[in-house]
Every structure is written in C-alpha cells, then in structure tokens.
N, C-alpha and C positions, 0 to 999 in steps of 0.2 A: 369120197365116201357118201354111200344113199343117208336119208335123213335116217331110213328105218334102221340099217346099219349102226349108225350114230345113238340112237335110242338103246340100240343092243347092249352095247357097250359101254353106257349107262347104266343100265340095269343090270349087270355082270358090278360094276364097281360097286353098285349100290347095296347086292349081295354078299360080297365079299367085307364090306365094312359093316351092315348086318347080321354079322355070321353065316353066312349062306341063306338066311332066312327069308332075303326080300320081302312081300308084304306088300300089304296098299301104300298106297304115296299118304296117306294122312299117318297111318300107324307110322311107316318111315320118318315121316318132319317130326311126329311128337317125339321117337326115341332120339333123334338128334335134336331135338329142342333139350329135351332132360341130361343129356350129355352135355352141352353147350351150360345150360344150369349148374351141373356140376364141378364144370371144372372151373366156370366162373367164382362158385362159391367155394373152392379148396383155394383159388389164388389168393382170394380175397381174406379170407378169413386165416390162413398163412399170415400175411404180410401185416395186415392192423394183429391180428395176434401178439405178433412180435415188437408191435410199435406197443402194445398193453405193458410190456415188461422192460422195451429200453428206460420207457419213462420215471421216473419215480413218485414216491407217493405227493399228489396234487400238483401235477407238473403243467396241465393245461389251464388255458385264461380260468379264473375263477372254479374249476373244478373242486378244491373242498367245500363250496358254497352248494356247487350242485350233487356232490357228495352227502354231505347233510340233507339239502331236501329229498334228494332221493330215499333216505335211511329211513327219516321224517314220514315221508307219504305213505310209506309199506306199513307204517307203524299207527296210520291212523290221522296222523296229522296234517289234512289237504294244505294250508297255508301257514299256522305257528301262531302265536302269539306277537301280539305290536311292539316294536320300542322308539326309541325316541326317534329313529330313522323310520320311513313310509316301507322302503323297499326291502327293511331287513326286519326278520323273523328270529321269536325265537322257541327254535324247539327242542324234543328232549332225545338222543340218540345214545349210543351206546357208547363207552370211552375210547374203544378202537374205531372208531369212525368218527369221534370228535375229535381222532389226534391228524386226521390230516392237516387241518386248519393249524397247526403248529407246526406241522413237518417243511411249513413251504419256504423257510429262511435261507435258501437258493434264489427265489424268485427273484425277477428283476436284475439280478446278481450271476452274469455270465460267467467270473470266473469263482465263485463258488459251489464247491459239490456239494452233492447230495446228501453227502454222510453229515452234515452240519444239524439232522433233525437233530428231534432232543430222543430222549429214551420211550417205549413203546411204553403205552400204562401197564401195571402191574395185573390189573382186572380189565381187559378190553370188554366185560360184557357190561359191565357197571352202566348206568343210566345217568347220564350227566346233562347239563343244562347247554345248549351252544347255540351260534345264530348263523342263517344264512340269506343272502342277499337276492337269492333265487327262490322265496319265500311266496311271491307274487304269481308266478310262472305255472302254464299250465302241468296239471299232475301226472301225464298221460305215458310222457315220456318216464315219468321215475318212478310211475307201478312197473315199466317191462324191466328197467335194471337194475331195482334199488331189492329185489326179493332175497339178492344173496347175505347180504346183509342180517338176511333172518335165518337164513339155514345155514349160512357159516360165521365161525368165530374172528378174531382179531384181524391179521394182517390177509388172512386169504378171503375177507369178507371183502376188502379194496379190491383185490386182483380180480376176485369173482364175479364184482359189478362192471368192471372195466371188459373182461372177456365175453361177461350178455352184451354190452356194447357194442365189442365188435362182432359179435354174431349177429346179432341184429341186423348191422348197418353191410353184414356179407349176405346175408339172408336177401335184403331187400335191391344188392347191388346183382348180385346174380339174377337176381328176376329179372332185373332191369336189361340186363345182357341177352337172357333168354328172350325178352319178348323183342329185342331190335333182331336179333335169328330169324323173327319170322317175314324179317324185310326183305323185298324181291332179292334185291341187292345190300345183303347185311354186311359187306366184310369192310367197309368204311366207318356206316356210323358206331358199326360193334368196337372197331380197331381204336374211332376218338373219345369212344366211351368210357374205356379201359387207359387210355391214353391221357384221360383229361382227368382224371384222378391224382391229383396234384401232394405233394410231400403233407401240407398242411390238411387236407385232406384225410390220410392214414392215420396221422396224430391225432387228429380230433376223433375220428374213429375207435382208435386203438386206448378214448378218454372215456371218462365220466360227464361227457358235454354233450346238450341236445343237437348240436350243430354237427353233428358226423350222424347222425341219424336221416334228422330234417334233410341233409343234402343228397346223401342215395335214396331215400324217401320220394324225394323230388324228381330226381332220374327214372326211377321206376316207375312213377305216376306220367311224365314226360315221354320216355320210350313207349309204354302201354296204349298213351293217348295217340302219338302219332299213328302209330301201327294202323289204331282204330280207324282212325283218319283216312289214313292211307290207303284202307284196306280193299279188296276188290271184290270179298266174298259177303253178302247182304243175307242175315244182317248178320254181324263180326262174329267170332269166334267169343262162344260163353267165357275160357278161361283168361283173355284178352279184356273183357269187361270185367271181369272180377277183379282182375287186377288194377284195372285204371280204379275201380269202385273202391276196391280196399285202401289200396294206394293214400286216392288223395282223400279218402275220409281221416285217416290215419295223421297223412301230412300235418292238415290244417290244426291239433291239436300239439304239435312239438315243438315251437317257437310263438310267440306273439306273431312274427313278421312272417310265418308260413303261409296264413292265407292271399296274404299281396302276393307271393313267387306260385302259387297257385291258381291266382288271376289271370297274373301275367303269360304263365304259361299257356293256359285257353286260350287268352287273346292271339297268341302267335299264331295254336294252331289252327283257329276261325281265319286268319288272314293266309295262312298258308295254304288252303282247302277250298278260300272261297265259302263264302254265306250260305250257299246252294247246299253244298254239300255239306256244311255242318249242320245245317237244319233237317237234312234228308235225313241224316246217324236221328238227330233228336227224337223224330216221331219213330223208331226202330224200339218197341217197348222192353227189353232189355238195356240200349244205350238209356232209355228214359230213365228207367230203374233206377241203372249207376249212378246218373246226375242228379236223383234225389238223393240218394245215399250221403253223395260228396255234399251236396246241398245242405239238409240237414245236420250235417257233422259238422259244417263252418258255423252255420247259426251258432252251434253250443259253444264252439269255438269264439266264435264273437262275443256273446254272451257271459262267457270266462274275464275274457281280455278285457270287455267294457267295466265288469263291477267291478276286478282288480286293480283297473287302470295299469295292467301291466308292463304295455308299451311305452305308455309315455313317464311313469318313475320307475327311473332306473339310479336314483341318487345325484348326487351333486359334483360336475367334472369340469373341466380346465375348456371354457369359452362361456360358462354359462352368464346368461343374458345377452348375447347374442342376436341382433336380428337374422328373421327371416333368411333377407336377401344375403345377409354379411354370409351368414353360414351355407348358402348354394354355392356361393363363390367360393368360399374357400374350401366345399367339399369337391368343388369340379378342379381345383387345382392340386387338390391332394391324388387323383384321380391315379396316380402311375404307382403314388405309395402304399394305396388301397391294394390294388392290382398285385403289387408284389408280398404284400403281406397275406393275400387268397393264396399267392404260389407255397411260400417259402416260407414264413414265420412261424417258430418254434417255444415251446417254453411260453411262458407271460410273457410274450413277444421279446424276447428279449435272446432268443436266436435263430439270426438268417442264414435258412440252408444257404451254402453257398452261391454266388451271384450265377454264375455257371449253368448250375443248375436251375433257375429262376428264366433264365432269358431263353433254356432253351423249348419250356413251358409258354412262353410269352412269344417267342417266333411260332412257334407251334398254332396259338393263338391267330396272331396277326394273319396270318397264310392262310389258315380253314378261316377264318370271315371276308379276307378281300376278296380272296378269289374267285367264289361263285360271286362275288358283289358285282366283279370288274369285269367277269366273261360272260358273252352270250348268254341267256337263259327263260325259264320260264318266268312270264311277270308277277304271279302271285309267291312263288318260294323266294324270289327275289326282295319282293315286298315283307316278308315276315322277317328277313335273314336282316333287313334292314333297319325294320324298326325295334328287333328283336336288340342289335347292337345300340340303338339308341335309348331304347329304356333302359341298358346296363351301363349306359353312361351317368342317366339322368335321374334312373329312381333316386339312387342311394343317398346323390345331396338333395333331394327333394323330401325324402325320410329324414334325413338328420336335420335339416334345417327344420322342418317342423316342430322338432322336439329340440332346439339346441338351447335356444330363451331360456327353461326349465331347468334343463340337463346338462347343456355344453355340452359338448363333443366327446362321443362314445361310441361313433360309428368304429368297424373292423374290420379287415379285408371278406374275413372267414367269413362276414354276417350273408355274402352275395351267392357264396357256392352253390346252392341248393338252385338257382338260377343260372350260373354258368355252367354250368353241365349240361341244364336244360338245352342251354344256349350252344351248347357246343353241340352238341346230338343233332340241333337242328341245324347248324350250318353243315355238318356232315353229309346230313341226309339232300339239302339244298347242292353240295358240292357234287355229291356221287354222280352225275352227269358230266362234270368237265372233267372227274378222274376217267370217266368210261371211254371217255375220245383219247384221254392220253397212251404213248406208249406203253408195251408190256415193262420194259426194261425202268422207267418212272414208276412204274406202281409198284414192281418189287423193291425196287432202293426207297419209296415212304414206309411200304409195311417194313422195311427191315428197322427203320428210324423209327418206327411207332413202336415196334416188337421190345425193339433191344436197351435204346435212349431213355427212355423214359423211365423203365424199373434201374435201369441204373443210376439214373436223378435220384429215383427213390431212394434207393439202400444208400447211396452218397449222404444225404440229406439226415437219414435214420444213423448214420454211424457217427456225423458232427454232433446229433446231438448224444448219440452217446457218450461222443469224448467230452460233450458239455457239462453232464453230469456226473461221468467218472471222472475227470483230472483239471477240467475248466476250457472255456469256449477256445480260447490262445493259445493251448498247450497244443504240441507235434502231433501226427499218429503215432507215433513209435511211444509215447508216454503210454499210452493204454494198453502196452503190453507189460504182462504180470501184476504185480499186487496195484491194485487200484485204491484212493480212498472211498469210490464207491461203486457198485456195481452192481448191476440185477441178481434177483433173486436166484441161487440153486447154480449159478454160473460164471466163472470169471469173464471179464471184457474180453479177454481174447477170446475164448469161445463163446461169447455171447456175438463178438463182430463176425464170427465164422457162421452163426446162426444166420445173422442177418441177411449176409450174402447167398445164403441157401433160400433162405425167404425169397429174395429178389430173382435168382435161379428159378423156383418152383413156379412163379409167378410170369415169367420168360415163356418156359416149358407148357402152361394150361395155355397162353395165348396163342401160341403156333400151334396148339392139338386144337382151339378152339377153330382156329382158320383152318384146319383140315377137315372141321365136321363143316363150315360154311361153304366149301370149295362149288366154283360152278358147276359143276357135273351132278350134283346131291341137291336140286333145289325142293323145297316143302309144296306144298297144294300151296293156291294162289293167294294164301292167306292175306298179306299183302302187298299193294302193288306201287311199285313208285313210278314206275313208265308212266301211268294216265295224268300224272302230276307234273314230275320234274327230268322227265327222261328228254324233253324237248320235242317232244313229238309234233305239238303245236304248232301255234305263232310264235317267232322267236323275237325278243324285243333288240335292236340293235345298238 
C-alpha cells in the first residue's frame, strides 16, 4: 500500500470517529484530548466516589483532625488557638463535625464495626469547642473541601467534604491523563498512569486527607512537565504551560513535604532532557512565566511551613530521641513495609488489602523500573530512571531521620505517593522504546494485565474493607450478605458490594475507550516528541 494510500485511510478513520467532520489535525488532537479528559475524569471520580461512602465516618489516618481543620478554616480560623500540645489546635466547629472525632472507636480495631459510633448530636449546627492536630498545616487544601460544611447541614456536611475531595483529586487526575495524550507515543505511560493508582490511593482520595490530593496533584504537575520537556513544538503549547504552572503552584501549598516531591521532580526531568535543553524551555518567556508562578508560590509555601514549624512538630511518637544515623538505618530496613503500606493499607492502617493484590502492584513496579534500567538505551532517560529510583529509596529515611530525635517515627507509606506516580510515569515514558521493539502479541497480553488486573485489585481491596466495616476484617464474604451491623449510607452491603463492582466495571470500560481515542492511526500535531529523546535513535549505551 502507497504511503499516500495509507494516509487515506487515515483520514477516513479519523472522519468517521469525528463524526464525519475531519478538520485540522490540531482541532482533531484537542477533541481527542477532551474525550481522553473525560473519560479519564468519569473513571476517576466513579471509583474514589464510591470509595467516599464504603468508608465510614473518619475512617482514614487522622481524618477527623483534618475534618475539623478543614470546618475551622472555612470558618475564619487559619490555625486555632494553643494548648498544652504545639501541634494541636483548638477550634470552634459545628457539633456535627466535631462528632467525627468520637465516631472513630473502630479505629485501630479490625474486628470492630462501624456501628459502634455513639448517637449523632441532637443539634449538628450548635458551635462547640474541639481540637485538631492538623492545626499547623497549610490552609490551602481546607478552603477547597472544607466549604460544604457551610452549605450543608449534619451528616451530609461529612459526605459533602469527602465527595469535593474526590472531585478534586478526579479533576486533577484527568488532566494528568490528558496531557500524557499528547505524548508521541501515549498508550504506555497513559496505561502506568491509571495503573499505578494503587488501593490506598482511591482511599485517600475518596477521604478527608491532603494526601490523595497532593498525589494526583503531583501527577498532573509531573505528566504536564514532561510533556513540556519532551516536546517538539517551540515554544510548548499555552494550555500545557498552564497546567504545569497551576499545577505545581497548587502542589507546593498541600502538604508541608510537597515542595521536596516538587524538587525532586524538576530534578529528574533536567537529567532526563539534558541541561541544554532545560535551559533552552527557560529563556521561552511563557515557560519563564510558569516557573515564576511555581517559584513564587513555593516562597509563600515555605514561608507558611518555616513560622509554623509545621514539618518538623508533628507530636511525640515511638523512637523519639533517636539519632540521626539510628533512624536512616532503620528507615532503609523498613523500606519493603513502607512500600506495602503506599500499595495496600487501609483504615488507621489497620487493614491490608489483601497480599494478592499488593504484590501484584509491586511486580508491576519491579518490571517498569528494571527494565528500561537493564535493556539497551538512551543514556540520559536511563540516568533519570536511575536516580529517579534512588531518591525513592533514600529520601524518605533521610526525611524521617531528620526529624526522628524530636518526633520519633511518623513516617507512612502514603507520605511517598505524590513521587511514585511521578516515578512511575517516568519509567514508562523511559520504557516505551523497549515495549516498541517488543512483539505485537506482548504488548497486547500487558495492556490486557494493565486494563483488567489492576481495577480488579481495586474493587478486591474496596470490598475487604467493606466487610471490615460492615461485619469485621476475619469475618467470610458470605457474612456481608443481608442485615449487616453497619453499612453505607441509603444502601445495604450487598448492594453496596454490587456498586463497587460496577465502579471497577465503569472504570475497566473508560480505559479501553481511552486506548481507542490513543490508537496509532489518530495521532495529535507533534505536540510532543519522544523519538528525539528516548526512541534510541542516537548513541546507544551498551
């Protein structure tokens, strides 16, 4: 077949999934970028949706703490009043949102249910006294969730906050999707993207926790940045800057430790690009722009965290006084517990999706970093994917040990996410050359294992802890059918666990529609290019 032939027939496919309309190739890539958006954002917001309502009221680490400050902030009060603790606040919130802070007598307590709270107050609007321990922490995150607390009343003010949550963090994950779309070759790092959205992941999402924010936060600032990097059209695309700009302005204000995962991120993708050509983006006075944006918005960022001392009191925990060195060492040996509590830890850690599903997230892992590590390739995406792996061995007892003397040991698995996403999007992108030599018949049995394995880890994951809060972590499946002692709102467990599975279904269903808007025959303008990088083109190192 003639090339020109080939091209025909292209543009007939390209019509037909257009409506007949064709169109320029830019107009083309944006309707398939917005498509790709969207169905990114129905999956997404599906699934932590549903993870809003298995959970019960304050079911993640610390959530009625950042429940209350969130309530707090909407309300006028950036930090609280002092008490005899540095890190705890106290302020004044409304009686239904100072009853999560007593609902949590499950916590820690695997085979206790949910139904154990006490009774809902009589007056949920009443103004009462309570304190939280996230009192310190910047305010940024708990103006965008904590508003429903003011337009709505008692128990659907919880649900309310929990579902901006996960809009939010579906908002920010779909961008993040869209803009790896606009990769030469998007249908790897798109596939680890969606992929590497781990159980604990959706839960923190579908919480009251900064930390399901901060992490597609980071994705989205991560996918936009490389793009930019990558990219082949000079200088980048305005809505690709906006987003890297809003992004990581955004970021560095949602955790104390957002601007480190922010650093770290730059730094991979200066080594994965070469000095050259991150200097060449610099003087581009739109990339300029962004980078004061982000620039400036760390300052304030910084500037929060230093007079709060927010990072470094976080209260008094089990190693405190600690050296230094003691506590590198023993954070580098904990290193496989951390790892599995990023996969799988549920509840006030207190339950592991099953191990099943953990290891087949953590083989997942292993595979996308050795691989481009151990096969032929370019030396600079090599170099990033490298040390990219070594800073996520080594920040994290470098962070805790810092602070362990004071604090003792508070590190978390979840504290890393916002970085292994990063991390993973770029071993992808580093990989997509050794999948391009592989067979056709290998690359459809991965996307089927990407497509299929993974949301079903999810819903597995999301149903243990259903039956953890309807009947206790030990109990059968077959316990969770009919009258449960507790169970989500407006739904019995049995059709709540049929929800679930629809969830993980819908979520199935957007990824293979999403791999059909990325199919090779459909590509966008050369918005970005990964050939000139990592396609091998070069010198290959052997």
């Amino acid at each position: 077949m003639s090339a020109a032939s080939t091209e025909e027939t292209r543009d007939r496919r390209r019509g037909r999934r257009d409506g007949g309309t064709g169109g320029h190739p830019a107009a083309r890539a944006g309707r398939r970028t917005l498509r790709v958006w969207l169905l990114a954002f129905v999956a997404f917001a599906v699934v932590s949706g549903t993870w809003a309502l298995t959970s019960p009221t304050g079911a993640s680490p610390d959530e009625p703490a950042h429940i209350m400050k969130a309530a707090s902030v909407v309300r006028g009060q950036l930090i609280g009043e002092a008490t005899d603790s540095p890190p705890v606040k106290s302020v004044e919130v409304p009686a239904g949102i100072a009853y999560a802070a007593y609902a949590i007598c499950y916590a820690h307590f695997p085979e206790t249910t949910a139904d154990c709270a006490p009774a809902y107050p009589a007056d949920p609007a009443e103004i009462v006294d309570a304190t939280t321990s996230a009192g310190l922490y910047n305010p940024v995150y708990y103006v965008l969730v904590g508003w429903p607390s003011v337009v709505l009343d008692g128990k659907a003010a919880l649900i309310g906050m929990r579902l901006v949550s996960a809009l939010l963090c579906s908002l920010s994950f779909a961008t993040a999707i869209a803009c790896l779309s606009r990769l030469r070759r998007p249908v790897l790092p798109v596939l680890v993207a969606i992929a590497s959205v781990t159980p604990t992941m959706w839960f923190l999402a579908g919480s009251v926790n900064p930390n399901g924010l901060e992490a597609t936060v980071a994705l989205s600032f991560a996918a936009s940045y490389f793009v930019v990097l990558l990219g082949r059209s000079s200088p980048p695309s305005w809505p690709m800057v906006a987003v890297m700009a809003a992004s990581g302005a955004l970021l560095v204000h949602i955790r104390g430790l957002s601007p480190l995962w922010l650093g770290l991120i730059v730094i991979l993708g200066v080594v994965l690009v070469g000095w050259p050509r991150f200097v060449e983006l610099l003087r581009l006075p739109r990339v300029l722009g962004a980078v004061g944006l982000v620039a400036v918005s760390t300052v304030f960022a910084l500037i929060w965290a230093s007079r709060t001392n927010s990072v470094a009191s976080v209260g008094e925990f089990p190693g405190q006084g600690t050296t230094f060195v003691g506590g590198f060492v023993e954070m580098l040996e904990r290193t496989v517990d951390y790892a599995l509590g990023m996969v799988g830890s549920l509840g006030w850690l207190d339950t592991p999706a099953p191990l099943y599903t953990i290891y087949a997230f953590l083989v997942l892992t292993g595979v996308l970093l050795a691989v481009p590590l151990l096969a032929p390739g370019e030396r600079l995406p090599r170099a990033a994917l490298a040390l990219g792996v070594a800073l996520f061995l080594l920040v994290p007892p470098l962070v805790q040990a810092a602070t362990v003397t004071e604090s003792g040991y508070v590190w978390q698995g979840r504290y890393v996410l916002p970085y292994f996403l990063a991390l993973a999007v770029l071993a992808a992108i580093v990989a997509d050359p050794v999948l391009a030599r592989a067979s056709r018949v290998v690359v459809r049995r991965l996307t089927a294992v990407l497509v299929v394995l993974f949301p079903i880890c999810t819903v597995i994951a999301e149903l243990t802890f259903l039956r953890r809060n309807s009947v206790g972590f030990s109990q059968s499946w077959l316990a969770m059918l009919g009258d449960t002692p507790w169970h989500p709102p407006g739904a019995s467990t049995t059709v709540w666990a049929l929800i679930v599975i629809g969830g993980g279904l819908i979520a199935i269903a957007a990824t293979v529609l999403v791999l059909r808007e990325l199919s090779p025959d459909d590509r966008g303008p050369d918005d970005a290019e990964l050939d000139s990088v990592v396609s091998g083109r070069g010198e290959v190192d052997r």
